[in-house]
N, C-alpha and C positions, 0 to 999 in steps of 0.2 A: 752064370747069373751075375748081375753085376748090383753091389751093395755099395752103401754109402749111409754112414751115421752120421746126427747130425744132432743141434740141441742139446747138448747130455747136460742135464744139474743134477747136483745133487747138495743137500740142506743139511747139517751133522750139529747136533747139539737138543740139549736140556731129554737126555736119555734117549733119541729117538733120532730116525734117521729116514729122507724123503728124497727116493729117486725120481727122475723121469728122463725117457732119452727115444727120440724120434729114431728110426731104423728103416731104411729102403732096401728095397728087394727088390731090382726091374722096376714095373711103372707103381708097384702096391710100395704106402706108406701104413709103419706100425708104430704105434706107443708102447714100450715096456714100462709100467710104473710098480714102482717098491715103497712102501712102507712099514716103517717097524717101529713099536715102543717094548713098554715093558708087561711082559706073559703075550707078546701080540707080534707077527709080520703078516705084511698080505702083497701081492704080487699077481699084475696083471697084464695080457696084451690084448690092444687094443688093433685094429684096421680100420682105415678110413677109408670112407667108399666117395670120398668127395664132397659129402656133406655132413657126417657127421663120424663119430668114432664108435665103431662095434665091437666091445668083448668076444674075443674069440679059445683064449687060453687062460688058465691061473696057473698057480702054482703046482697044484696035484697034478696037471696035465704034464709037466713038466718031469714031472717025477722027485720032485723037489720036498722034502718033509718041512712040515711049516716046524717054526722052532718057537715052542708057547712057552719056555721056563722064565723062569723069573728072574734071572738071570740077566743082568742090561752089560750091553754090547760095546766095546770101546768102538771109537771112530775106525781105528784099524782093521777091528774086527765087523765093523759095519763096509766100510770101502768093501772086503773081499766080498763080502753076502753079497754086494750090488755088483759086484763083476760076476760072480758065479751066477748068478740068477738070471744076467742078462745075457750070458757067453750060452746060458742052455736053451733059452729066449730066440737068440739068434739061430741056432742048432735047427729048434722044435718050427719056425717060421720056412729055411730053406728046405725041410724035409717037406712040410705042410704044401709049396709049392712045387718041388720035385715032379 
């Protein structure tokens, strides 16, 4: 399978943290988007079917426990949330296509 990422931002401040990062897989394009504040993350993939963008996966699909504490997240500890969420993203996509 041949992949290629591409777009990746990601927004870090005033408690809160806002991914999004394009992801190819062959000829299919995905969205993973991340965000998180305080008692709150949500985490989504999306596919484009050439006109618009379809939810396909969240978080639970993932196997991923959302993390609700109240608890606010340094930048470093938000960096990792947004690689791990989208390193399992990436995982859950090339299985989906398998």
């Amino acid at each position: 399978m041949k992949t290629k990422q591409y777009n990746e931002s990601l927004v870090l401040g005033n408690n809160s943290c806002n991914s999004s990062m394009i992801y190819q897989l062959d000829d299919k394009k995905f969205k993973f988007s991340y965000t998180n504040g305080n008692c709150w993350e949500r985490f989504k993939i999306e596919m484009f079917d050439g006109l618009k963008l379809n939810p396909i996966a969240d978080m639970s699909d993932l196997g991923v426990k959302v993390n609700g504490s109240a608890y606010i997240n340094t930048d470093i500890e938000n960096k990792n949330r947004v690689a791990e969420v989208n390193d399992k993203a990436r995982k859950y996509v090339q299985m989906l296509l398998s």
